[in-house]
C-alpha positions as a printed NumPy array, in Angstrom:
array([[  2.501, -24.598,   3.774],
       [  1.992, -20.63 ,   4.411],
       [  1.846, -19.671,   7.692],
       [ -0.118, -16.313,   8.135],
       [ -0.681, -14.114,  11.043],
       [ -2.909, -11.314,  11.511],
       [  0.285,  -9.014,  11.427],
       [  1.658, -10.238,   8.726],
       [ -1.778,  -9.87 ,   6.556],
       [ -1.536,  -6.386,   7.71 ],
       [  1.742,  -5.959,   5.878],
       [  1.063,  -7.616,   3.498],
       [ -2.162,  -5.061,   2.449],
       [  0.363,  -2.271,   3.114],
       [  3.092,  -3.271,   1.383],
       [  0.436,  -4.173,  -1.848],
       [ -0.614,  -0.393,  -0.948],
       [  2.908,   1.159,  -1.303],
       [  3.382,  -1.013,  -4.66 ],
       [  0.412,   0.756,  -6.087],
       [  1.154,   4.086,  -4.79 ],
       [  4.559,   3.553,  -6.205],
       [  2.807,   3.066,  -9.688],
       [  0.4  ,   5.396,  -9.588],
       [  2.957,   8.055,  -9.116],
       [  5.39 ,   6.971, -12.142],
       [  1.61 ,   6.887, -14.037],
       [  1.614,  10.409, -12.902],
       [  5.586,  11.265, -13.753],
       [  5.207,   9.635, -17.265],
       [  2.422,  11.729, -17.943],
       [  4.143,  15.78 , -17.159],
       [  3.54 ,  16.239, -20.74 ],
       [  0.396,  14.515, -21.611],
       [ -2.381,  17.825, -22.338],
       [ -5.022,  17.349, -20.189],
       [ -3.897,  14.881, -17.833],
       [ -4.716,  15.046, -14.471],
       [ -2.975,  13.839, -11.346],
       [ -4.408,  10.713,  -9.914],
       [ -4.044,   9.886,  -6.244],
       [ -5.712,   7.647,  -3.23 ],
       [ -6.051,   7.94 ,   0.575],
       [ -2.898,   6.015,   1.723],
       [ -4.156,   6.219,   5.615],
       [ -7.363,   5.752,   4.68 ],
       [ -7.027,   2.775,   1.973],
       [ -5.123,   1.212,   4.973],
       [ -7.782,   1.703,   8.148],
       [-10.129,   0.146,   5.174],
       [ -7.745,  -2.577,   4.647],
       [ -7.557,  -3.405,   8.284],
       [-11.344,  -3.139,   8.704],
       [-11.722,  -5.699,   5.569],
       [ -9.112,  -7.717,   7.055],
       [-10.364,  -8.274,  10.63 ],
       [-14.129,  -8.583,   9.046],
       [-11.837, -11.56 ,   7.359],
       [-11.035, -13.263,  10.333],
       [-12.796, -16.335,  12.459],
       [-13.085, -16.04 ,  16.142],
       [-10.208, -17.5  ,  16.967],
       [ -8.236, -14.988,  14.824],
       [ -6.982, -16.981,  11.872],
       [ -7.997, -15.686,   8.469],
       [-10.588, -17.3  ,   6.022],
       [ -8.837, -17.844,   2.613],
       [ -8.975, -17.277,   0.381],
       [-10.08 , -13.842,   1.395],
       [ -9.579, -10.912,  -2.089],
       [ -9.675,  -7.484,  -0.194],
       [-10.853,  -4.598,  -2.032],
       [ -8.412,  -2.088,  -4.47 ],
       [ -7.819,   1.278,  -3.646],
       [-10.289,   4.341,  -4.285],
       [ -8.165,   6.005,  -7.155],
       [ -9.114,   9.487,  -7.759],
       [ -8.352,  12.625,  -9.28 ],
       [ -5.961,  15.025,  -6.773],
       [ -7.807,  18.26 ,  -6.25 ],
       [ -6.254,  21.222,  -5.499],
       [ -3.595,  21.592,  -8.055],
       [ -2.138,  24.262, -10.401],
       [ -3.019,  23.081, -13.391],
       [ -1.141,  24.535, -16.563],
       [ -2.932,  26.178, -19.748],
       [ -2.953,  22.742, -21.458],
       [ -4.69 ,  21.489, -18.841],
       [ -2.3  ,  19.049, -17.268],
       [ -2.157,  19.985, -13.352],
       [  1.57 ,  17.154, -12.654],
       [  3.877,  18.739, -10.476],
       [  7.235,  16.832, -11.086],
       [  7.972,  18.543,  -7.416],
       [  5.098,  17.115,  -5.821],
       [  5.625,  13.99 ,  -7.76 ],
       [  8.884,  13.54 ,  -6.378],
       [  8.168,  13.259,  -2.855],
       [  5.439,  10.996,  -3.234],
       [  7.644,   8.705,  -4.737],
       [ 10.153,   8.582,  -2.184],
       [  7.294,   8.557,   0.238],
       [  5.694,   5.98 ,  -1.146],
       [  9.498,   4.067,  -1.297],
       [ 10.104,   4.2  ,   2.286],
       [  6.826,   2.918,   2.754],
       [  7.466,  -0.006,   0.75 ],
       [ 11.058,  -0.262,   2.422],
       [  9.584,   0.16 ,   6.208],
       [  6.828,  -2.748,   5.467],
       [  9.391,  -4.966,   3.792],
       [ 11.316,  -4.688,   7.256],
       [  8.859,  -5.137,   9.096],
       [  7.684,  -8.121,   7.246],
       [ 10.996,  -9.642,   7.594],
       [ 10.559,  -9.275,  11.561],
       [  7.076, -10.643,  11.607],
       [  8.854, -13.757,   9.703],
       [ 11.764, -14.267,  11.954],
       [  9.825, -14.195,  15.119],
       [  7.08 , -16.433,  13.56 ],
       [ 10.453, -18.487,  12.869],
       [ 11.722, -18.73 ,  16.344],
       [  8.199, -19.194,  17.841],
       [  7.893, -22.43 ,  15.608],
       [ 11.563, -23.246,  16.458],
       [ 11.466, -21.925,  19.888],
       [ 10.027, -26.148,  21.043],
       [ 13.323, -28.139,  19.557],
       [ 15.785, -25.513,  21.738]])
């Protein structure tokens, strides 16, 4: 049986979120020297305040979710704004770099917090044979 709460949908959107940030960015990495190539990026914030919106649209009144319930993938794009070389490729290992470890302690941070939402779910289920 899965036990679900409305937090730990949450994290769960994030941490699928993180997981694709993660490989769009080594998408991005593994294509430095690819002429022509052009960054790709999404939203983070704004996937997630999507996510949540989809997620609570999701939910019954009484605040348990309707599954199974397939929330929408990110709006991939091309990143605007960047140098781009003269064989057209505009990936900045630099910039590259950070959103990787960005997008790491993202993933790290939710799978914390995940593991918190679990353990007091735990001891709320527990909490009747103390």
């Amino acid at each position: 049986m899965q036990i679900s709460t409305p937090m730990s949908d949450a994290l769960e959107r994030y941490l699928d979120l993180s997981s694709q940030e993660l490989k769009l960015t080594a998408q991005n990495m593994a294509n430095i020297d690819t002429p022509g190539y052009r960054a790709q990026g999404f939203d983070f914030a704004g996937e997630m305040k999507r996510s949540l919106g989809e997620l609570a649209a999701g939910q019954t009144k009484n605040g348990v979710a309707r599954k199974p319930f397939s929330l929408s993938a990110p709006r991939v794009g091309l990143v605007d704004g960047l140098v781009e070389r003269p064989d057209g490729n505009n990936v900045s290992m630099d910039r590259e770099s950070l959103n990787m470890a960005e997008a790491q302690l993202q993933f790290r941070t939710g799978v914390e917090l995940l593991k918190r939402e679990s353990t007091r779910v735990m001891d709320a289920i527990h909490a009747d044979s103390k």
